[in-house]
Structure formats: structure tokens, C-alpha cells
DOKOLPA-481852 format. One record per residue (C-alpha): x, y, z. Coordinates in steps of 0.2 Angstrom, whole numbers, plus 5000, padded with zeros to 4 digits. Layout:
<rs>
<r><X>X</X><Y>Y</Y><Z>Z</Z></r>
...
</rs>
This chain:
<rs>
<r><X>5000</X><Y>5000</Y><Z>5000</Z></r>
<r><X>5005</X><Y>5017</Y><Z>4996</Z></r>
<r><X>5008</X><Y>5031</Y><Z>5010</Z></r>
<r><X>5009</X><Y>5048</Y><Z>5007</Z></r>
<r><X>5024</X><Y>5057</Y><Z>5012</Z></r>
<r><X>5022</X><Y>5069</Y><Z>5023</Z></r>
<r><X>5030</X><Y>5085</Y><Z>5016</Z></r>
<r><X>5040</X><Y>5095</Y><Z>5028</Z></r>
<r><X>5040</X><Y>5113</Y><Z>5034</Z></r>
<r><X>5054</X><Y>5124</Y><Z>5027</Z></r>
<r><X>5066</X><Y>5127</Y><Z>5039</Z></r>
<r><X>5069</X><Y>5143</Y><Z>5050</Z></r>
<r><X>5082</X><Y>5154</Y><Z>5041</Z></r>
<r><X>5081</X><Y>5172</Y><Z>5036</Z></r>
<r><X>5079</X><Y>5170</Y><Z>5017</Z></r>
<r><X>5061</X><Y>5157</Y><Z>5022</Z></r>
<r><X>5055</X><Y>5170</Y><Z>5033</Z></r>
<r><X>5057</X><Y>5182</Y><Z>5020</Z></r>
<r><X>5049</X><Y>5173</Y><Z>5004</Z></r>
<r><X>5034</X><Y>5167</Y><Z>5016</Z></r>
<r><X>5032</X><Y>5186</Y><Z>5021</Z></r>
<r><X>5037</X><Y>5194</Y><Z>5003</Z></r>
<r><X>5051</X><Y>5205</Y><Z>5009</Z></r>
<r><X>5069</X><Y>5204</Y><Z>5006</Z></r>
<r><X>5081</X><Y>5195</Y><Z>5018</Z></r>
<r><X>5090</X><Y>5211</Y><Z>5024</Z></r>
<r><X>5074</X><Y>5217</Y><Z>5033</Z></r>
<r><X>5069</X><Y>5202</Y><Z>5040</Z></r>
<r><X>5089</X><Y>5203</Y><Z>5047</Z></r>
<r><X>5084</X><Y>5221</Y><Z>5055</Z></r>
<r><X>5067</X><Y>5216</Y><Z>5063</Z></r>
<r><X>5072</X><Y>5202</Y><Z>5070</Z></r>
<r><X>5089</X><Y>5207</Y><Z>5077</Z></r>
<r><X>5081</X><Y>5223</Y><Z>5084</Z></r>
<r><X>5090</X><Y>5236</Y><Z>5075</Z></r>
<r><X>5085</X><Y>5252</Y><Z>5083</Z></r>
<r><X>5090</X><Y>5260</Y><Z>5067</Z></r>
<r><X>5076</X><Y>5249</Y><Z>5056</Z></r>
<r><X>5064</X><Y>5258</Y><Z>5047</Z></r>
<r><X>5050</X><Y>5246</Y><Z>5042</Z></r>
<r><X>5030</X><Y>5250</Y><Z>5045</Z></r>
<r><X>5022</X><Y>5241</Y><Z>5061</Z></r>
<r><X>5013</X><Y>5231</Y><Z>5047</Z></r>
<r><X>5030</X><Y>5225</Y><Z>5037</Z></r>
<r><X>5039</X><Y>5220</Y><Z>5055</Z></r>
<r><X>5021</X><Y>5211</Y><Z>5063</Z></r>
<r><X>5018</X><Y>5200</Y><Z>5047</Z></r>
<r><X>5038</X><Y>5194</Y><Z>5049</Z></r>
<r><X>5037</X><Y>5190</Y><Z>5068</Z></r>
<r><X>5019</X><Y>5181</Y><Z>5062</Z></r>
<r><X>5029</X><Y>5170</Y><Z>5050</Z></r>
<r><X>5045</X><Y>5170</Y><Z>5060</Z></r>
<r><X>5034</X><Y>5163</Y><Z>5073</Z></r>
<r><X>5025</X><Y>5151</Y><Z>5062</Z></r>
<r><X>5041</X><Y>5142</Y><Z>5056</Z></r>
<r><X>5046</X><Y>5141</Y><Z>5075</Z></r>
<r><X>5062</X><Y>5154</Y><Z>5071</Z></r>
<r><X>5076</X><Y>5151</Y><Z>5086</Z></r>
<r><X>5091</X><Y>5164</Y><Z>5083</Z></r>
<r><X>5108</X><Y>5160</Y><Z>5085</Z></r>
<r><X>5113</X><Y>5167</Y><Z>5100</Z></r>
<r><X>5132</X><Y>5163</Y><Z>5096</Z></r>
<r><X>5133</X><Y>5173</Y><Z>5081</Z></r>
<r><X>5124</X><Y>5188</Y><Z>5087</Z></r>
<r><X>5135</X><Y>5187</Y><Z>5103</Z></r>
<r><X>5151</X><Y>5187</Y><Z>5091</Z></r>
<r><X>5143</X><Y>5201</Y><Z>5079</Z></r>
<r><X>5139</X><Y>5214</Y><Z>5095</Z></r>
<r><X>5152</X><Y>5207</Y><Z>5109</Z></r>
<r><X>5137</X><Y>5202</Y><Z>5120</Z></r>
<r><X>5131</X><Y>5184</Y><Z>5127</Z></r>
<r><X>5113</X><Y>5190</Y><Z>5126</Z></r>
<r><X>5112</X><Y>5180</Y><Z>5143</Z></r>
<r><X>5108</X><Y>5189</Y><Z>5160</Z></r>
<r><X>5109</X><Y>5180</Y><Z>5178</Z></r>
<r><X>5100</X><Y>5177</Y><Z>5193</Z></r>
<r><X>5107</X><Y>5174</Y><Z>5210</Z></r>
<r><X>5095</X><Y>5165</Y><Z>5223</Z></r>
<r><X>5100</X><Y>5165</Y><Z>5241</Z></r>
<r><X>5089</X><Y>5149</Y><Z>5244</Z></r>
<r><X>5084</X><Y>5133</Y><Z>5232</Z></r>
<r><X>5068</X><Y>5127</Y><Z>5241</Z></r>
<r><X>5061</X><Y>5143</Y><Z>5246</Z></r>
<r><X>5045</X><Y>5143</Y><Z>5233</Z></r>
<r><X>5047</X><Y>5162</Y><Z>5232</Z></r>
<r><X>5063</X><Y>5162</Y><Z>5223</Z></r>
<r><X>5056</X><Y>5149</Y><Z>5211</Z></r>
<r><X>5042</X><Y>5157</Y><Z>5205</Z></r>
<r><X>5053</X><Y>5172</Y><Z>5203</Z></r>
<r><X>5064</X><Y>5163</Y><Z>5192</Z></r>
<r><X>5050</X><Y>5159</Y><Z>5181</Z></r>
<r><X>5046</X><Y>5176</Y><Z>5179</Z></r>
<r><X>5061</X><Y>5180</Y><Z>5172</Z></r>
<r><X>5064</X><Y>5165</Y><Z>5162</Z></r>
<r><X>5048</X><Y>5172</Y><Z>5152</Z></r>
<r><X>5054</X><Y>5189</Y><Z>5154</Z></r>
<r><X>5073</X><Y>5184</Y><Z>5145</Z></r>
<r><X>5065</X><Y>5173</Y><Z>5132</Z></r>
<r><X>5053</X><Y>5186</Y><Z>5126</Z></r>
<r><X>5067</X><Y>5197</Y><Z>5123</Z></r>
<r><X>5077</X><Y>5186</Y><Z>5116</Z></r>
<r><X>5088</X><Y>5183</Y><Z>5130</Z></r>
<r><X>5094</X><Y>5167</Y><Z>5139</Z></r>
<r><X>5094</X><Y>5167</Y><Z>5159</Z></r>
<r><X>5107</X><Y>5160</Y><Z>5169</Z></r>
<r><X>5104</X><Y>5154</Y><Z>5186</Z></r>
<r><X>5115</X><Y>5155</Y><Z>5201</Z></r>
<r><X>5114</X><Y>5149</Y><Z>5218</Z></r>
<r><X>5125</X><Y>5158</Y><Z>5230</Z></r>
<r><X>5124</X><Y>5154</Y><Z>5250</Z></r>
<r><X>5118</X><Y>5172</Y><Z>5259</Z></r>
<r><X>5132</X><Y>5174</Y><Z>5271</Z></r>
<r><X>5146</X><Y>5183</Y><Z>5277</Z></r>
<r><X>5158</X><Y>5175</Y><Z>5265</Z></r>
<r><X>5172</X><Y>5183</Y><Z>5254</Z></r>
<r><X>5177</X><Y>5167</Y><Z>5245</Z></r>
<r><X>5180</X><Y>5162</Y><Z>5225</Z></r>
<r><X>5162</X><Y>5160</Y><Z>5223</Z></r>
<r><X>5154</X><Y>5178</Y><Z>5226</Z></r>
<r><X>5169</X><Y>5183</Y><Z>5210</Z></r>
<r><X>5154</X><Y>5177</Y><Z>5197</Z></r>
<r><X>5143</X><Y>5191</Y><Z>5200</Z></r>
<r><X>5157</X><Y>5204</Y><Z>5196</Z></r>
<r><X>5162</X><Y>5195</Y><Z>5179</Z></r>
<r><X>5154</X><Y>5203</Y><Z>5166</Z></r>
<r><X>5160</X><Y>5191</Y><Z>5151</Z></r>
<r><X>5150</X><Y>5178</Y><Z>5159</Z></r>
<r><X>5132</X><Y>5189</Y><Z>5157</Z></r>
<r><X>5125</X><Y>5206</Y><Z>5151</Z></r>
<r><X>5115</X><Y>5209</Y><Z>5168</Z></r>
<r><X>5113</X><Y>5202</Y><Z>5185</Z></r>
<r><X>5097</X><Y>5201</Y><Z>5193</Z></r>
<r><X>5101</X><Y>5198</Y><Z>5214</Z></r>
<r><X>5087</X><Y>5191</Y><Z>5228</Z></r>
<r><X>5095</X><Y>5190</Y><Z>5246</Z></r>
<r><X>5089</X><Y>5190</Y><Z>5261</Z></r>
<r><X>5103</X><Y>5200</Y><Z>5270</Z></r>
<r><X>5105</X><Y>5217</Y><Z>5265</Z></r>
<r><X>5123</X><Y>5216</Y><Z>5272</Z></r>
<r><X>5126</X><Y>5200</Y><Z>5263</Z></r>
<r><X>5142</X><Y>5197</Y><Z>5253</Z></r>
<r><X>5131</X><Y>5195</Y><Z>5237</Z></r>
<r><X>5127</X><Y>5213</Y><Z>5239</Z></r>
<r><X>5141</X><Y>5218</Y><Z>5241</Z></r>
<r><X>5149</X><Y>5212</Y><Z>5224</Z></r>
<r><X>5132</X><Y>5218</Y><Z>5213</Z></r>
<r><X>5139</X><Y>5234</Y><Z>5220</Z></r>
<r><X>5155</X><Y>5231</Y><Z>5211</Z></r>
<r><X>5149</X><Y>5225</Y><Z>5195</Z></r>
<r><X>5153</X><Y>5229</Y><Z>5179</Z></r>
<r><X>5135</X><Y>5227</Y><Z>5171</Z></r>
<r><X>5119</X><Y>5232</Y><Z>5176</Z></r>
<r><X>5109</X><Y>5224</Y><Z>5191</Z></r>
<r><X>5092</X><Y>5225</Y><Z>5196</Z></r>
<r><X>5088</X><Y>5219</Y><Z>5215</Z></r>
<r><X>5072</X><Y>5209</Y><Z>5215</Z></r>
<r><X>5062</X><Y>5209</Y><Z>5233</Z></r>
<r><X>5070</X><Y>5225</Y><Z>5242</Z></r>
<r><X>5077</X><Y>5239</Y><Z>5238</Z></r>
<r><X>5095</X><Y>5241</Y><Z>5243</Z></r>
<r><X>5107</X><Y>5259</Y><Z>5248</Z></r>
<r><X>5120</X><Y>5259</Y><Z>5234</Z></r>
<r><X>5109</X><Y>5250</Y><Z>5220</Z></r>
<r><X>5098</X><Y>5260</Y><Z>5213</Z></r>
<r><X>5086</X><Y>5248</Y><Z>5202</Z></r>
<r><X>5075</X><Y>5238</Y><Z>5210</Z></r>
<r><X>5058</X><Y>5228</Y><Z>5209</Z></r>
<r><X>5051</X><Y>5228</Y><Z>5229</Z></r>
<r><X>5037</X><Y>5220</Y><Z>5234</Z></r>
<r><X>5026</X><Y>5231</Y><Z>5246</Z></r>
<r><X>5028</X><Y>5221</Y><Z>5260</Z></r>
<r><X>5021</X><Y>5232</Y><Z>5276</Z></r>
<r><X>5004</X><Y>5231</Y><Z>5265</Z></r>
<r><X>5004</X><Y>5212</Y><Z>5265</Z></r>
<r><X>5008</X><Y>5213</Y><Z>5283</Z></r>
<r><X>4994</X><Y>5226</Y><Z>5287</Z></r>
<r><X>4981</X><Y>5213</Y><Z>5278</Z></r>
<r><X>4988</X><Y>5198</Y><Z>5288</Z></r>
<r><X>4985</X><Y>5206</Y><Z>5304</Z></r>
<r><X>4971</X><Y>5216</Y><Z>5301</Z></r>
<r><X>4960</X><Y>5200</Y><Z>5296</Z></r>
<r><X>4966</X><Y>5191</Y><Z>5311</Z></r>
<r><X>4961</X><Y>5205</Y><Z>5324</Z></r>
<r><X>4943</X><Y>5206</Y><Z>5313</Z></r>
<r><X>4942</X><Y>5189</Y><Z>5319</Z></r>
<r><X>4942</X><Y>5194</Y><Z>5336</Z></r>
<r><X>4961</X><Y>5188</Y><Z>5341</Z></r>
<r><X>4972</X><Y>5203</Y><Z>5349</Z></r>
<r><X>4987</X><Y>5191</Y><Z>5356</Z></r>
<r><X>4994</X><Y>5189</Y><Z>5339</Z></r>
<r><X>5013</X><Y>5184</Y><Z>5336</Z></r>
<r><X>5022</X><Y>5190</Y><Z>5322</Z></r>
<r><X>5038</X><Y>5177</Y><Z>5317</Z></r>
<r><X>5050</X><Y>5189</Y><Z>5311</Z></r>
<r><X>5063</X><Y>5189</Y><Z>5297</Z></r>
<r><X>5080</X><Y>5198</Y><Z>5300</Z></r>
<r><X>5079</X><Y>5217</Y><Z>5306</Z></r>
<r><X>5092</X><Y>5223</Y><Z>5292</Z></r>
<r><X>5081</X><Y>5216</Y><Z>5279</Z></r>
<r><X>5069</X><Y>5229</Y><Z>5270</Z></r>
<r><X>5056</X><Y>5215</Y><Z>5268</Z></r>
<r><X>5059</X><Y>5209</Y><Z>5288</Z></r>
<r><X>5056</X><Y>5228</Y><Z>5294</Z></r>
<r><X>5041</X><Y>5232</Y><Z>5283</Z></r>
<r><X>5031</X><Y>5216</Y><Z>5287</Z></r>
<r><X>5035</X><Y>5221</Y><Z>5307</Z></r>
<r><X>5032</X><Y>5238</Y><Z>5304</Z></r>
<r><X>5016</X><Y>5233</Y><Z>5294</Z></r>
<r><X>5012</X><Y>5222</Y><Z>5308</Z></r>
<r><X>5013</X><Y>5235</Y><Z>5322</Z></r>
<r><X>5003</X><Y>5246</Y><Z>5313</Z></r>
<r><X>4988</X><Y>5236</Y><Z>5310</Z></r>
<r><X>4988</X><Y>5232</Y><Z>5328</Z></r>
<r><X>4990</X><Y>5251</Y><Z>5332</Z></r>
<r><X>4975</X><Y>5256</Y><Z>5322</Z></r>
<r><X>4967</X><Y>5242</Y><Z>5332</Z></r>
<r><X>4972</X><Y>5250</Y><Z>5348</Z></r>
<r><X>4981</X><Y>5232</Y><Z>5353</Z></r>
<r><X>4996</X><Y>5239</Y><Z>5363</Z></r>
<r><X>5011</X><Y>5229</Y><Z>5355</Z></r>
<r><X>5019</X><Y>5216</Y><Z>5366</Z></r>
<r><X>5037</X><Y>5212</Y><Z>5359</Z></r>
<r><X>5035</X><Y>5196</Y><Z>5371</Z></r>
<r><X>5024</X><Y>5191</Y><Z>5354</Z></r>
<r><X>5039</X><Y>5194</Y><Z>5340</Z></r>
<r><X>5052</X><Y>5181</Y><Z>5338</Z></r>
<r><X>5065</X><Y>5183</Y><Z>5325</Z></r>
<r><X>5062</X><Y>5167</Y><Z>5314</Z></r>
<r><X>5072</X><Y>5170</Y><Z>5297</Z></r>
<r><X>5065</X><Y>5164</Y><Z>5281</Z></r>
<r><X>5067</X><Y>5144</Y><Z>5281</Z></r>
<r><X>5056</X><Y>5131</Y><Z>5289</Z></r>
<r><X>5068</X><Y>5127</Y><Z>5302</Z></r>
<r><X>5070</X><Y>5146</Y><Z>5308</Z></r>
<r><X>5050</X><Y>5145</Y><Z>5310</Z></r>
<r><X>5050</X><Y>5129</Y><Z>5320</Z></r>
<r><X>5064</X><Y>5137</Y><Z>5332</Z></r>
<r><X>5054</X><Y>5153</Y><Z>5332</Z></r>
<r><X>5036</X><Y>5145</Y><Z>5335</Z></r>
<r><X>5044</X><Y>5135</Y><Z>5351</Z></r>
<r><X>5051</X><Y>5147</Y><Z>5360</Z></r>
<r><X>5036</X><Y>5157</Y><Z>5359</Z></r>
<r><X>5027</X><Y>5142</Y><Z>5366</Z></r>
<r><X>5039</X><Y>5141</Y><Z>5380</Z></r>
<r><X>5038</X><Y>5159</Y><Z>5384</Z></r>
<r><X>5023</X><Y>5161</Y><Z>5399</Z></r>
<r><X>5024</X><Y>5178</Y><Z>5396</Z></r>
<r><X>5017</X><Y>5177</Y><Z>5375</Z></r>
<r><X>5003</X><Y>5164</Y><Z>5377</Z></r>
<r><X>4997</X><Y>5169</Y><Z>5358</Z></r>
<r><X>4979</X><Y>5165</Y><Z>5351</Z></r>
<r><X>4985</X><Y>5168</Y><Z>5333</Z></r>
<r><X>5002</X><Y>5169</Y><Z>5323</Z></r>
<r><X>5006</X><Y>5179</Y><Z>5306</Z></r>
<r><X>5022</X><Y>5171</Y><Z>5299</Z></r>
<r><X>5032</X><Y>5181</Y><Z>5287</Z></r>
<r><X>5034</X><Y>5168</Y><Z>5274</Z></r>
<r><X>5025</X><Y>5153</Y><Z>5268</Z></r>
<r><X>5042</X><Y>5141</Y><Z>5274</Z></r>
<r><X>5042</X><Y>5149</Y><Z>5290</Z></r>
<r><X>5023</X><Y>5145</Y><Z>5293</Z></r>
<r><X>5026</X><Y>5127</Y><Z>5286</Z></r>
<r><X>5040</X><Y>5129</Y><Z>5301</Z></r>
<r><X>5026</X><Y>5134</Y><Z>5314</Z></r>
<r><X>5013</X><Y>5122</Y><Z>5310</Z></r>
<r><X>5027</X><Y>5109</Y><Z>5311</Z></r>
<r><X>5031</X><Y>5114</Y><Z>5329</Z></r>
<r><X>5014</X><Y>5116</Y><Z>5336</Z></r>
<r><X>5007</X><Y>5099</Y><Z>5332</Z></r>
<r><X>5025</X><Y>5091</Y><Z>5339</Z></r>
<r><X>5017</X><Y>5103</Y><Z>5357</Z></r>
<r><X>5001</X><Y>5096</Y><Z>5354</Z></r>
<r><X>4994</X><Y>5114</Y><Z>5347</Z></r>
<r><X>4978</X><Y>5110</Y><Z>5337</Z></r>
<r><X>4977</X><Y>5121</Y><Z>5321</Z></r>
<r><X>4967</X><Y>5132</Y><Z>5320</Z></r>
<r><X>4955</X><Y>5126</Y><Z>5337</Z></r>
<r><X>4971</X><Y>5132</Y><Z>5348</Z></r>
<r><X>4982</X><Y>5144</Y><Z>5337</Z></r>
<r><X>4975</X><Y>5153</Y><Z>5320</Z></r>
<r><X>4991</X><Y>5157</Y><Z>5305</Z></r>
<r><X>4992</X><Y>5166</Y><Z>5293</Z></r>
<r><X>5009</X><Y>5168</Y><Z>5282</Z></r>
<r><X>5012</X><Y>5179</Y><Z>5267</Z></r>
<r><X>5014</X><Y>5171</Y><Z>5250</Z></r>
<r><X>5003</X><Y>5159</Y><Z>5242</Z></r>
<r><X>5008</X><Y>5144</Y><Z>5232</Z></r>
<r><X>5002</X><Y>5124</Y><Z>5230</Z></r>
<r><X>5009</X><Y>5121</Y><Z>5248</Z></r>
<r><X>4998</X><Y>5131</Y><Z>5256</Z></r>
<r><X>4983</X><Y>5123</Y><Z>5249</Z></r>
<r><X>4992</X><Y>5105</Y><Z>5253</Z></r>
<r><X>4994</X><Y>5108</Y><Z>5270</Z></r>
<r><X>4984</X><Y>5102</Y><Z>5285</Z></r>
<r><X>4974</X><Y>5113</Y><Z>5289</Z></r>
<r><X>4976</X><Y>5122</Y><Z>5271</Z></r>
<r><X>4984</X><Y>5141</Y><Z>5275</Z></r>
<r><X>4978</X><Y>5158</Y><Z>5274</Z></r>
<r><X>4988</X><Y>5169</Y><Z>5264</Z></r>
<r><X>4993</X><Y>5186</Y><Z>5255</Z></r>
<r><X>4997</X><Y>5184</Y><Z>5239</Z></r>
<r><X>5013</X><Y>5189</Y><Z>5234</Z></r>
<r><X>5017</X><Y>5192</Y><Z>5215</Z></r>
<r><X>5034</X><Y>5183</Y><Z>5215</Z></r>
<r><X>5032</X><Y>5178</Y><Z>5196</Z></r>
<r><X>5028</X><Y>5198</Y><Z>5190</Z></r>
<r><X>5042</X><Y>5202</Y><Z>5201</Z></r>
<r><X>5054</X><Y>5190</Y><Z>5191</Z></r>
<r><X>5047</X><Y>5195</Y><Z>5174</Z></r>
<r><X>5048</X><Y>5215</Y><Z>5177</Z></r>
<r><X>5066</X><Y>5215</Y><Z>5184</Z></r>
<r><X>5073</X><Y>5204</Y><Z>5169</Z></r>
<r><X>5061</X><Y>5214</Y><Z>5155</Z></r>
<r><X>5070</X><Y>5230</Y><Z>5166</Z></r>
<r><X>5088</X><Y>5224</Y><Z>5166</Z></r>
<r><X>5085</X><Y>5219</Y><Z>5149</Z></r>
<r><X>5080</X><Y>5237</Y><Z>5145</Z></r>
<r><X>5096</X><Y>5244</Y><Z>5153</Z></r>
<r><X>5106</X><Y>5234</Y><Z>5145</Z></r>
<r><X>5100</X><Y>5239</Y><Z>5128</Z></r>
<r><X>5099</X><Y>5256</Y><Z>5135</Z></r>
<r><X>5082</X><Y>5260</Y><Z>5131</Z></r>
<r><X>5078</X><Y>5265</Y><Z>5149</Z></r>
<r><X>5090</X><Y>5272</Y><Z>5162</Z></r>
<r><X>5082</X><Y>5266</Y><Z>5179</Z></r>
<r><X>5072</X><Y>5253</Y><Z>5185</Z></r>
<r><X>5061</X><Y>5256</Y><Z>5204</Z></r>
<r><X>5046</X><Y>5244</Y><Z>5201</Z></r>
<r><X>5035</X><Y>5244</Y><Z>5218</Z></r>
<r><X>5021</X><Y>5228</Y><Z>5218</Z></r>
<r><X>5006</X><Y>5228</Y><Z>5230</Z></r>
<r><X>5000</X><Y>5213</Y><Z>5238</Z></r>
<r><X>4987</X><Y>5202</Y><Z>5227</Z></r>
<r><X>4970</X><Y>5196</Y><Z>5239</Z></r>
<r><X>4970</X><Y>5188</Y><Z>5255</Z></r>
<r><X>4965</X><Y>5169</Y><Z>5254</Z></r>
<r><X>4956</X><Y>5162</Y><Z>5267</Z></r>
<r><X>4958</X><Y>5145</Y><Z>5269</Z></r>
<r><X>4954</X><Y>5135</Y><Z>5285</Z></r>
<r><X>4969</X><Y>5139</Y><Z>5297</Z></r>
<r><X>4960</X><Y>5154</Y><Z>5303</Z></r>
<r><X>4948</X><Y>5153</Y><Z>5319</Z></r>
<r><X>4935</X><Y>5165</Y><Z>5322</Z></r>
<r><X>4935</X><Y>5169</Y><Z>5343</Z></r>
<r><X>4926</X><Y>5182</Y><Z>5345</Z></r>
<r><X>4910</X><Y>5169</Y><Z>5344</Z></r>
<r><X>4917</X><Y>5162</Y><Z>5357</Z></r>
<r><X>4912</X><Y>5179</Y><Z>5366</Z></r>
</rs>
């Protein structure tokens, strides 16, 4: 029996693109590369990025690299490899590099005090074009070299004294939200976990935190604050010692990250602390975990993905000089109430 062949597509170079769209090759070459100088109508450039697209067009970052001395790559340093922040964060830039044209290069580099070989990558700028920097320590050795860099960088998560671009997340607000729902549902001993106090995103969730209880007229207690970090662990320390303190006695706990509630929920049931019939949470960031765990959490969305994919599309911008700064400030999303939350004041 005879089968048809199937006939295959034309392959992705310049001179297809150009006989599919009925223009000459050199133009196609200048829409594509993103000559700044081009000079071909909106119509022209969309009906070759159409076809381009159709033919499933792939560039070839070597060449372009060797033709304009750049690697067309930036990089991403993360602090942390399981903290569910920093990888939705790398998604948004991945989408961000890749609709530019740009490759993304992922580091992880331990946030400490360190000097070593290691923090030397972040000031090499024959490796990438840009740097995009989370930490969690504002006095940490990764800050230090991005301070030294030769290429641009864009701080994601904070904004930092001596570098000047930066995508923040508004993190008093998120704070304000926690709390605020908390005291509506009639708790006023309400512990905050507490990330370092030299990190931007530590101080605004405390300070955001103090004030919703001072427009409640709850007098703070700093018996109710333990500093927990950002991991799982720090939230399990934290979450003990306020149980063993006679002096807290919380009804309620607002953890500033997602891990660091994990952390909390893990210590309470190991003290016999039902959630949430004997202590409500509520943690900022949302994620799968949140909805995985037992009781699901109550949290403030935080927009880790946009954060990721406006820092790269800024770096990316500063690095082809089409804008001079990048200061990118994200609000929280909604608050999403899940069952971790008890309402006592129908207890009254």
C-alpha cells in the first residue's frame, strides 16, 4: 500500500521567513535582530514576527553574541533553592529573558558573610549582560559584589542603599492585611515570626504588623515577636520558643513567609497545638503548599512571578539602553482564606 509522504515545513532561516512574508532577507535581518535604526511599518515587522513565529524561528545566540560582543544571557542569584518564592521568581524572568530574546542563567549563591572564590561570578561581566540579585541579608556578601559590578543589576524583593534599580514587593501592606484579618476575627494576642531586622522585607512586614495592631488600639507586646528567618527550620525554632515563653501565650500567629509558617505548623502539632482550634496562621505568599497543607493556609498573595518577569524585562531594558532606571513597587494580590483561621470572638 502506498503512503503519502508527509512534506516537511521549510526550515527557520532568514531567506524562508522572507519569501513566506514577501520581503527581502536584509529586513527580515533588521526586525528580527532589533536594529534600533530599522525603518519598516508596524505592518512589514508584525507579518515577519507572524511568519517568524510560524516556522518556530530560534536565533543564533552565538553569532549575534560574536557580531555585537554580547552573550545575550543575564543572571539570577538566589540565596535559597527550596524557598517557593525564589522559584516562582525565576519563572518570571525566564519568560521575561525569552521574550526578549535573552537566555537566563541561574545562580545559587549561600547568603552569608563570606568573601570566597564563589561571590567573584557576580562581578564578571564576560559571563552575562546583567545580574538580577534576591537576598535575604542586605549586608550580605552577594550585595556587596552587585555593588561592584561591571554590568547592570536590578535587585528583586528589596530595595538596597547603593543600588539604585530595583523591583520591591510592598511588604508592610501584605503585613497590614495579615493582621488586620486576624484582629477582625476577634484575636488581639497575635505573634508576628520575624525575618532579619536589616532586611527591607523583615522591617516592613514588622512595621506593617505594628501598625495594624496600632490602628486596632492592641498595645504591642514584643513578648509576641520572635525573630524566625526565612526557612522552615527558623519557623519551627521561632514557634517554640514562643510556646515556651509564659509571658506570650498567643491566640493567633502571622508568619512572614510561607516556609516559616510550614515551620510553625510543624512545631505546634509536635506541642500538641491544634490548628486552628488552639492557634490561627496566617503567612504571606501563596503557592500549591499552602493549599496542601493540613489545615490548608491563609495567605497574602505575593506576586513573585511579576516580580521575576519585570526585573529581567527592566535589566534587559538597561542593558539595551532603552531606559536608564528601573524602581518597580508591587502591592499585595488578595488575602486567601483557607481553614487555618479561627474565628474567637463567637466564642464571646
Amino acid at each position: 500500500m502506498r503512503q503519502n509522504k508527509v512534506k516537511p515545513s521549510p526550515r527557520a532561516t532568514l531567506k524562508n521567513i522572507a519569501l513566506k512574508a514577501k520581503v527581502d532577507p536584509s529586513t527580515v535581518s533588521r526586525v528580527l535582530s532589533q536594529n534600533p535604526n530599522q525603518r519598516v511599518s508596524s505592518k512589514t515587522k508584525n507579518k515577519i514576527l507572524e511568519v517568524a513565529k510560524g516556522l518556530d524561528y530560534q536565533p543564533n545566540i552565538s553569532a549575534r553574541s560574536l557580531r555585537v560582543s554580547k552573550t545575550f544571557s543575564i543572571g539570577i542569584v538566589v540565596p535559597q533553592l527550596d524557598n517557593p518564592v525564589f522559584a516562582e521568581i525565576i519563572k518570571g524572568a525566564e519568560r521575561g529573558a525569552s521574550e526578549k530574546g535573552y537566555s537566563l542563567v541561574i545562580s545559587y549563591l549561600e547568603d552569608g558573610p563570606s568573601k570566597g572564590e564563589p561571590y567573584k561570578k557576580l562581578i564578571q561581566s564576560n559571563r552575562v549582560d546583567g545580574l538580577l540579585v534576591t537576598t535575604l541579608n542586605k549586608n550580605s556578601a552577594i550585595l556587596r559584589a552587585a555593588k561592584k559590578s561591571t554590568v547592570p543589576v536590578v535587585v528583586l524583593n528589596r530595595k538596597v542603599p547603593g543600588l539604585i534599580n530595583s523591583v520591591y514587593f510592598n511588604s508592610s501592606q501584605a503585613a497590614k492585611i495579615a493582621t488586620k484579618y486576624l484582629i477582625a476575627q476577634g484575636h488581639k494576642r497575635i505573634a508576628h515570626l520575624s525575618g532579619q531586622v536589616n532586611s527591607s522585607s523583615g522591617v516592613g512586614r514588622f512595621y506593617g504588623y505594628k501598625e495594624a495592631l496600632e490602628h486596632a488600639m492592641i498595645p504591642f507586646n514584643p513578648n509576641l515577636v520572635e525573630v524566625s528567618g526565612y526557612s522552615i527550620l527558623g519557623g519551627s525554632q521561632a514557634t517554640e520558643k514562643l510556646l515556651a515563653n509564659p509571658k506570650a501565650k498567643p491566640t493567633a500567629i502571622f508568619a512572614l513567609t510561607l516556609n516559616v509558617a510550614v515551620g510553625a505548623m510543624m512545631a505546634l502539632q509536635k506541642n500538641g497545638f491544634s490548628v486552628p482550634k488552639d492557634m490561627s496562621i496566617v503567612a504571606i505568599h501563596d503557592g500549591p503548599i499552602a493549599s496542601a497543607l493540613h489545615p490548608p493556609l491563609t495567605t497574602v498573595q505575593m506576586p513573585s512571578q511579576k516580580m521575576g518577569y519585570e526585573g529581567a524585562i527592566g535589566l534587559i531594558n538597561l542593558i539595551e539602553k532603552n531606559q536608564n532606571k528601573v524602581l518597580v513597587e508591587l502591592l499585595p494580590g488578595d488575602l486567601i482564606i483557607r481553614e487555618s483561621v479561627k474565628n474567637i470572638s463567637k466564642n464571646k
